[in-house]
C-alpha positions as CSV (number, residue, x, y, z in Angstrom):
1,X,119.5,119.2,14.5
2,X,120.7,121.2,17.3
3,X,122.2,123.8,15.5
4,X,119.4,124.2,13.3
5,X,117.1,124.6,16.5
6,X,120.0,126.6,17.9
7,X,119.8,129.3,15.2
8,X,116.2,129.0,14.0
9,X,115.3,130.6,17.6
10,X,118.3,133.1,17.5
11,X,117.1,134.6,14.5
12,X,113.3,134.7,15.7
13,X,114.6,136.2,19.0
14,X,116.8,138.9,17.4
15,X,113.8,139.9,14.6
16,X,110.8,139.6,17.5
17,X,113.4,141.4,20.4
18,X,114.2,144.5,17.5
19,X,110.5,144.5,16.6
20,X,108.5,145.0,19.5
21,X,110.9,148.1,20.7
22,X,108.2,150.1,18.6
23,X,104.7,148.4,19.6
24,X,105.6,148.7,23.2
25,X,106.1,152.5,22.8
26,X,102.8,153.4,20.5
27,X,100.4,151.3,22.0
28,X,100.9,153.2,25.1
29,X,101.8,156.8,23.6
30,X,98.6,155.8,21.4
31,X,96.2,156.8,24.8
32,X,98.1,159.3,25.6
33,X,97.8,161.4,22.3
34,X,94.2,160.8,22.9
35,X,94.6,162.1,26.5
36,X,96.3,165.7,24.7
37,X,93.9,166.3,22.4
38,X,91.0,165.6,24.8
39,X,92.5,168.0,26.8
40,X,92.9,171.1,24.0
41,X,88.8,170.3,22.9
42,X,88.3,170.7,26.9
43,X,90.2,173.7,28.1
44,X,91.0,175.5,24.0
45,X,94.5,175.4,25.0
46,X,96.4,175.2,21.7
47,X,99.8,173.8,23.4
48,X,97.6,170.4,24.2
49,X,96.9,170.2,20.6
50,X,100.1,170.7,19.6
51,X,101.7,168.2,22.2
52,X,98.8,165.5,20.5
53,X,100.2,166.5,17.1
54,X,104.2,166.3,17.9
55,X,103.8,162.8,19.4
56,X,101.8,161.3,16.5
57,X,105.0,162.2,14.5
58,X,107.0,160.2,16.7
59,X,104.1,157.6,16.6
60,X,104.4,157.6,12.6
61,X,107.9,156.7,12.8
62,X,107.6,153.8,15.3
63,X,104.3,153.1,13.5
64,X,106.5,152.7,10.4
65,X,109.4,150.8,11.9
66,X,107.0,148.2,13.9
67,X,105.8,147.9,10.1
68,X,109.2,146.9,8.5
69,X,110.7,144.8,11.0
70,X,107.0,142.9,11.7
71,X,106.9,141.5,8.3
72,X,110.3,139.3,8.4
73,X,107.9,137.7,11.6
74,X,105.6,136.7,9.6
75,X,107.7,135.4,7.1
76,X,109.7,133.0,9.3
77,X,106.8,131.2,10.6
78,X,106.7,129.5,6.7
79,X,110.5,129.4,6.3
80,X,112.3,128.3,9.6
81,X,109.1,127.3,11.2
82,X,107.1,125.7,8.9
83,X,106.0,122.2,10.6
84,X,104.6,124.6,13.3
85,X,102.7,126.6,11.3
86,X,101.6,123.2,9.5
87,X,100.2,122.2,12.7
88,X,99.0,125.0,14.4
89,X,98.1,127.1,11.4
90,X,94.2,126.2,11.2
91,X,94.1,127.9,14.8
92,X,97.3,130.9,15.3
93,X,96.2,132.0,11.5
94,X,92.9,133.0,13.0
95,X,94.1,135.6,15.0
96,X,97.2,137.0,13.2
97,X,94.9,137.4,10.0
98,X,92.5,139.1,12.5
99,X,95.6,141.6,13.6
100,X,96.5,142.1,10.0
101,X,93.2,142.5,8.0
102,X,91.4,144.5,11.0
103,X,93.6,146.1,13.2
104,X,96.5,147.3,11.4
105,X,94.0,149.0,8.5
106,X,92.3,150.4,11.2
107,X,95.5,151.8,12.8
108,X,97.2,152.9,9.7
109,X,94.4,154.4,8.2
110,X,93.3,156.8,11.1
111,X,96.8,157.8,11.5
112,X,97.0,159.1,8.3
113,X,93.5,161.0,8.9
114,X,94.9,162.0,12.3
115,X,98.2,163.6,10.6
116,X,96.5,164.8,7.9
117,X,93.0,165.7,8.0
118,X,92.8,168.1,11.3
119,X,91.5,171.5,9.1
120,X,89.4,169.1,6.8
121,X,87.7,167.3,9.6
122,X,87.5,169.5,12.6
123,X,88.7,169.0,16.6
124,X,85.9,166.5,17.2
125,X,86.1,164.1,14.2
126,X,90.1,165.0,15.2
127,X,89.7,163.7,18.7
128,X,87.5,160.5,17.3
129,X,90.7,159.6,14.7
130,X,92.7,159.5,17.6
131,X,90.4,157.3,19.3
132,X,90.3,155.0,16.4
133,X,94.2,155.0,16.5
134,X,94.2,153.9,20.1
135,X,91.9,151.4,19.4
136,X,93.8,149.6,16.6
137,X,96.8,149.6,18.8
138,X,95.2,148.1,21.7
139,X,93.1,145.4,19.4
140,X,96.4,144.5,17.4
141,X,97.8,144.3,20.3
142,X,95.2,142.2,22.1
143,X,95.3,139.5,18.9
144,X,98.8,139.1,19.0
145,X,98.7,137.8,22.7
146,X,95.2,135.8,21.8
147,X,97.8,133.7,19.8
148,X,100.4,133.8,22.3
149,X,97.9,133.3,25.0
150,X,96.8,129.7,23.2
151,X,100.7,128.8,22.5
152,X,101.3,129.5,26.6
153,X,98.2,127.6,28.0
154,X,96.3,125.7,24.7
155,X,92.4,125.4,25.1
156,X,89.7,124.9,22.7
157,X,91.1,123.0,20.2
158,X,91.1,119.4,19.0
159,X,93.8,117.2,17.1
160,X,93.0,115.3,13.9
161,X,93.8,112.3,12.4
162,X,97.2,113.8,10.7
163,X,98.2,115.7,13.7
164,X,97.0,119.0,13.2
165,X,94.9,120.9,15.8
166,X,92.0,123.0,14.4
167,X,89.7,125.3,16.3
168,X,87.0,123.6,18.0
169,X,85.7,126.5,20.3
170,X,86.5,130.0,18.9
171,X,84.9,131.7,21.8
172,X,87.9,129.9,23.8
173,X,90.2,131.2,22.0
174,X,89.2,135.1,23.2
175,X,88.2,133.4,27.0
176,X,91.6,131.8,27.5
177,X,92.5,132.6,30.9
178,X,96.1,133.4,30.2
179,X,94.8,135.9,27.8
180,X,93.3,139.3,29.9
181,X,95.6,138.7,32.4
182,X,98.7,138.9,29.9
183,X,96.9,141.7,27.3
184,X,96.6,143.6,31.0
185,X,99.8,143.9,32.0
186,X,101.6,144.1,28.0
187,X,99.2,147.3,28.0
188,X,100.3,148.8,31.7
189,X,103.9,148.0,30.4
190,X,103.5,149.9,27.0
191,X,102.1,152.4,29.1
192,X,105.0,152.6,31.0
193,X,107.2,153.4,27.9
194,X,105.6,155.8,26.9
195,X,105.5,157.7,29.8
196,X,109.2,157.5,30.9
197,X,109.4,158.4,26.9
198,X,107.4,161.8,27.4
199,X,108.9,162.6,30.7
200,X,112.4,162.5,29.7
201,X,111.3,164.4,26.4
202,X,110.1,167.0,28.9
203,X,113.4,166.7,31.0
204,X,115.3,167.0,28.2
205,X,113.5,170.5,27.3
206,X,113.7,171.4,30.7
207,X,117.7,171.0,31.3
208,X,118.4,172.6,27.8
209,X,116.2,175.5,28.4
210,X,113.8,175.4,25.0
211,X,110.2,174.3,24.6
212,X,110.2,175.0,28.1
213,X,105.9,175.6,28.2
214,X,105.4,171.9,26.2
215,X,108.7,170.5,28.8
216,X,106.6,171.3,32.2
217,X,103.3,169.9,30.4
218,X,105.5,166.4,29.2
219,X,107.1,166.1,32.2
220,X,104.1,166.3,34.4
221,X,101.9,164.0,32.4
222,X,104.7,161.8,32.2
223,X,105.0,161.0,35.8
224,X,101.3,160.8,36.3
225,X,100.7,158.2,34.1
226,X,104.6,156.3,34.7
227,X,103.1,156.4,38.5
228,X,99.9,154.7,37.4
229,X,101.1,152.0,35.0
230,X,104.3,151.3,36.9
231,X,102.0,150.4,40.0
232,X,99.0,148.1,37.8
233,X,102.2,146.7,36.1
234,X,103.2,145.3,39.3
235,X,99.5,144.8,41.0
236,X,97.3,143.2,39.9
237,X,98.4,142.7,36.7
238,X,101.6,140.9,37.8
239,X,100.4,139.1,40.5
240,X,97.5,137.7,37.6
241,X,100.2,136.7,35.6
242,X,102.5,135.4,38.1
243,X,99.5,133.2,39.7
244,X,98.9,131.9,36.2
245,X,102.3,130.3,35.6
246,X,102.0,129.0,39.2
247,X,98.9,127.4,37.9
248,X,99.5,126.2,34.1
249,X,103.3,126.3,34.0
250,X,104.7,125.0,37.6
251,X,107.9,124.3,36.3
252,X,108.3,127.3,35.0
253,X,107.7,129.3,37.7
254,X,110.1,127.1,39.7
255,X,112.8,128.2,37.2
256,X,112.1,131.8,37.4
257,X,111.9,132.4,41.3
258,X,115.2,130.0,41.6
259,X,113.5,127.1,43.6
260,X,115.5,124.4,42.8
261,X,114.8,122.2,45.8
262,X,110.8,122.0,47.2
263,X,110.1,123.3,50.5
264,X,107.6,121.7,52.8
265,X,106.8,124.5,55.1
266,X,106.1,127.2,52.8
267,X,108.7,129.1,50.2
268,X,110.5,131.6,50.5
269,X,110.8,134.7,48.0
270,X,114.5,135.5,46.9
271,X,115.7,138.6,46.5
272,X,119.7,138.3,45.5
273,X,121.1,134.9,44.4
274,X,122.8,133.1,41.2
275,X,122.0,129.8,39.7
276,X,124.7,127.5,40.1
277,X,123.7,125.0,37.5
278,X,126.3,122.2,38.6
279,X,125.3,122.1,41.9
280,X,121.1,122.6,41.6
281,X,121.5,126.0,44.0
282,X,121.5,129.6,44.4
283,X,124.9,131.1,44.9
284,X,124.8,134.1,47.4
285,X,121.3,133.9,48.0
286,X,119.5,136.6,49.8
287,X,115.9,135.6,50.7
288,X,112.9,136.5,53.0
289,X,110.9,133.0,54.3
290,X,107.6,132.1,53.3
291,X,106.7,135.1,51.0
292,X,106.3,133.7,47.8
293,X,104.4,130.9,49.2
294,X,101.8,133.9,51.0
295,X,101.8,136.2,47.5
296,X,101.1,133.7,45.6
297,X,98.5,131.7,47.5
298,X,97.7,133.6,50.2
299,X,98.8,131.0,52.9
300,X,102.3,131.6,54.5
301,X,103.2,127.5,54.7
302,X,101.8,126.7,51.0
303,X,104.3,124.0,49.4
304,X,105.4,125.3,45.8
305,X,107.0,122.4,44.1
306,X,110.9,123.1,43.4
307,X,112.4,122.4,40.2
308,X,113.2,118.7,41.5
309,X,109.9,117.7,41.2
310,X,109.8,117.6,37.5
311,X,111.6,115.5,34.6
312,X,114.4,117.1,33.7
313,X,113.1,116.8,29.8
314,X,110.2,119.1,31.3
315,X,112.0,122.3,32.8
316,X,113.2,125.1,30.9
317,X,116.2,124.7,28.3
318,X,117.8,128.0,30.1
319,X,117.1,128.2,33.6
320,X,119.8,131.2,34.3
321,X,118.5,133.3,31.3
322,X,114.7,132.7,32.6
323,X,116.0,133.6,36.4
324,X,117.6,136.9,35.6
325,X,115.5,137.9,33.0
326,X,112.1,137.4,35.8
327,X,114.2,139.0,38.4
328,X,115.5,142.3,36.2
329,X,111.8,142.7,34.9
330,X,110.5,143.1,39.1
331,X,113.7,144.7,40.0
332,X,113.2,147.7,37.6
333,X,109.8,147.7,37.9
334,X,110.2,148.4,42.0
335,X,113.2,151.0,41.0
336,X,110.3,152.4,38.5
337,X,107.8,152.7,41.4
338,X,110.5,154.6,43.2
339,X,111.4,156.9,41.0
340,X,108.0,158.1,40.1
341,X,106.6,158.1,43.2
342,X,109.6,161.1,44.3
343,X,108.9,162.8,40.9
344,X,104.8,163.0,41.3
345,X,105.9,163.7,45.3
346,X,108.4,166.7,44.1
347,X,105.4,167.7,41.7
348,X,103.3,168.2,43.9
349,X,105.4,170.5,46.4
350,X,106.4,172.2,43.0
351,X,109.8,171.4,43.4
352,X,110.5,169.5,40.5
353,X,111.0,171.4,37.3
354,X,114.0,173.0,39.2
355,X,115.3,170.2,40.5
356,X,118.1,169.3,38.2
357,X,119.0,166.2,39.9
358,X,115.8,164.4,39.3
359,X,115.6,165.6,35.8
360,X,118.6,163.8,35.1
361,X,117.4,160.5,36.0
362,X,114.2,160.9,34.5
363,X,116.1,161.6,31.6
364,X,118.3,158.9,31.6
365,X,115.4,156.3,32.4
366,X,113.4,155.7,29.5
367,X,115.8,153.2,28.3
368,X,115.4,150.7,31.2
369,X,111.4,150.7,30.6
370,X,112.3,148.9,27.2
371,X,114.6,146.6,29.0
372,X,112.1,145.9,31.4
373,X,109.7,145.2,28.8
374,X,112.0,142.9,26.5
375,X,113.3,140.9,29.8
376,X,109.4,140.3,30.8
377,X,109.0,138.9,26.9
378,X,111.8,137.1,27.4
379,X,110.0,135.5,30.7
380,X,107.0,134.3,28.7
381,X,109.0,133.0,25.9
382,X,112.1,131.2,27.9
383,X,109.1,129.9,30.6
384,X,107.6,128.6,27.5
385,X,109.9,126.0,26.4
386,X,110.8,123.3,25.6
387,X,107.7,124.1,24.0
388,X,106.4,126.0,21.3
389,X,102.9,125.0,22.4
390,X,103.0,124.3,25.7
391,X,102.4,120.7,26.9
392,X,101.7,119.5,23.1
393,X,104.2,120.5,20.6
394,X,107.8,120.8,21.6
395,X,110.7,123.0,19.9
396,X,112.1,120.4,18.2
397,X,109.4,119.3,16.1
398,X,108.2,123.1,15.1
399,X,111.2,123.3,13.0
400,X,111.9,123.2,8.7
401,X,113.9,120.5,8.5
402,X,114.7,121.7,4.8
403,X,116.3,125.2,5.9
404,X,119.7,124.6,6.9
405,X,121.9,126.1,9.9
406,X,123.8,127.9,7.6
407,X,121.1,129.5,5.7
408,X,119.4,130.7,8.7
409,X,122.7,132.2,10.0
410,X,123.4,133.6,6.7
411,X,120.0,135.6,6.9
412,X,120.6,136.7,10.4
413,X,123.7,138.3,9.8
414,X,122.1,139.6,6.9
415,X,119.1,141.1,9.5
416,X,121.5,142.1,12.0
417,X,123.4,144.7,9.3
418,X,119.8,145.7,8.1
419,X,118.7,146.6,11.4
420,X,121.5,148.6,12.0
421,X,120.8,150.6,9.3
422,X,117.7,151.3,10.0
423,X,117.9,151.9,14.0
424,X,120.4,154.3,13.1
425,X,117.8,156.5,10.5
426,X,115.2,156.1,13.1
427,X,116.7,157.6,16.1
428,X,118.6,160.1,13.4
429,X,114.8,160.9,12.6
430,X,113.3,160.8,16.2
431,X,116.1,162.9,16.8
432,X,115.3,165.5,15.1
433,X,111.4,165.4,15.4
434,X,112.4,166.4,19.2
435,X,114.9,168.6,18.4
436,X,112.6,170.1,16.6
437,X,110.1,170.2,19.1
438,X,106.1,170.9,18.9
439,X,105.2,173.4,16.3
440,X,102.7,175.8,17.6
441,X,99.9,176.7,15.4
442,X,99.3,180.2,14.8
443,X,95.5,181.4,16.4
């Protein structure tokens, strides 16, 4: 049984963790696109247009990819899931029916009029495309989490006679209060990949010495909005979702900040330290008294309950991967703060586009917003167990007891040289598209 838990939630983190490295980056490159092609209809400057065009290219191929490696998702909940869908189906099949039947027509369909249809349509009905494009990311986006949302903190629901829970408040479902918070700070975080995304597109152009107009124009919008997401990433919409797993999930967020033993007097928030599993400590432990307790609450001597307040059968299965996947998500979001706040300041003195330095690690940075963004999925999901709905329906039970170990390993090594494949023909593709660079349009 333990192997078959073991790799059932392998496989569903190696699909899900390969998935969403294309959803994070065109639900926030979805505004942005807007954003350019608002700008051309305001000022008639054709390189805005043609900026909106080149990054729906690279939003068709992510668009595409999210696509292919979504549907094995679905899949999985009937094969290596399939007493959790059982169960929860009458409720989660709501909202990922919604996401499938709504927004992802409405997504796919303006971005084929958006590609497509500009001399057919004109720049205004262009623009409005756009718009629906954004939209269809953000909803399909917002339905997903709806069901992620009810799996984290379960409301409006009631369990019959056979054990399965059905919807007994719809409007619940949409009013959870795990839900804005979450959708808030997944869309600030998608924001934030698509802007370190455009800026080192624009570095890139900048330190090779083409496409040096649309370079300046990337680069600059870039760090505007990377300064702006990477800031409501970390207030409020981190504290909002921090304060939440205080409230519904205390054990949890014992696991994640390291407190393994309760404080009376207030806790303090640790910087540098590693869980020493054996002993019930933090190795090395670099810490500042009483902060946690104060961010959290507001009160400098609030008691948070430590990890030894709850039933071993209760905490998370993985404390160290939950620990150091919480602290890398704040640690590069603060090192994403800093960085953008010296590029928008070097902007601003007009310093920047010579500055080879800074280019450089604008350049190289777009990779750490994905792993920021994975290692904060990874926070939900590991704070999550040992449940698959939390406080009702543990891990264990979710499983199909019919699909063996082997099988399920059999189709993960199967997904794992699939993958391969095709991450290597998308970033051959991407590759190109920016090699390529914007096509201007002859006027």
């Amino acid at each position: 049984m333990e192997d078959m838990i073991f790799y059932d939630r392998l496989q569903f983190a190696f699909t899900i963790t390969f998935h969403y490295l294309f959803p994070q980056l065109t639900m926030g490159l979805s505004l942005i696109i807007v954003y350019f092609k608002w700008r051309f209809l305001q000022s008639k400057n054709p390189v805005f247009n043609d900026s909106a065009k080149f990054f729906m290219k690279i939003f068709a191929l992510n668009f595409t990819m999210g696509v292919i490696t979504g549907i094995p998702l679905e899949f999985q909940f009937g094969t290596n899931w399939a007493k959790f869908s059982e169960l929860t189906g009458g409720i989660i099949g709501q909202t990922l029916a919604m996401e499938g039947m709504f927004s992802f027509f409405l997504e796919s369909s303006f971005l084929a009029l958006f590609i497509f249809g500009e001399k057919l349509m004109g720049q205004k009905l262009h623009l409005l495309t756009g718009v629906f494009v954004f939209i269809g990311s953000w909803a399909s986006g917002y339905l997903i989490l709806a069901t992620n949302a009810w799996m984290q903190h379960p409301v409006g629901y009631e369990i019959l006679e056979n054990g399965k829970y059905v919807l007994s408040n719809f409007s619940a479902l949409f009013s959870n209060p795990w839900l804005f918070p979450a959708f808030l700070h997944n869309q600030m975080a998608s924001l934030v990949t698509s802007s370190f995304v455009i800026s080192s597109i624009g570095a890139f152009y900048l330190l090779s010495k083409q496409n040096e107009l649309y370079g300046k124009l990337f680069l600059k919008t870039g760090i505007i909005f990377g300064l702006i997401s990477s800031l409501l990433v970390a207030f409020p919409t981190g504290d909002w979702n921090a304060k939440n797993v205080a409230v519904y999930q205390p054990a949890s967020f014992a696991a994640m900040e390291g407190i393994f033993e309760t404080e009376k007097a207030g806790s303090e928030i640790v910087l540098i330290g590693q869980p020493n599993m054996v002993e019930k400590k933090l190795d090395n432990k670099i810490a500042v008294p009483n902060i946690l307790s104060f961010l959290t609450y507001k009160d400098w001597h609030k008691q948070i309950l430590g990890m030894d307040q709850f039933e071993k059968e209760e905490l998370p299965d993985n404390i160290p991967a939950l620990y150091y996947s919480y602290h890398m998500m704040v640690g590069l979001g603060t090192i994403f703060i800093a960085i953008m706040s010296l590029a928008a300041f070097m902007l601003w003195r007009k310093k920047l586009f010579k500055n080879s330095k800074v280019l450089w690690a604008i350049l190289f940075l777009f990779p750490f917003a994905y792993i920021a963004n994975t290692t904060g999925w990874y926070v939900a999901e590991l704070g999550r167990q040992p449940y698959l709905v939390y406080g009702l329906l543990k891990t264990n039970i979710g499983i199909s007891p019919t699909v063996s170990s082997g099988n399920t390993l059999f189709t993960l090594l199967g997904f794992v040289g699939l993958y391969l494949v095709l991450g290597l023909l998308f970033l051959l593709l991407v590759g190109k598209t920016i090699h390529s660079g914007p096509k201007p349009q002859k006027h």
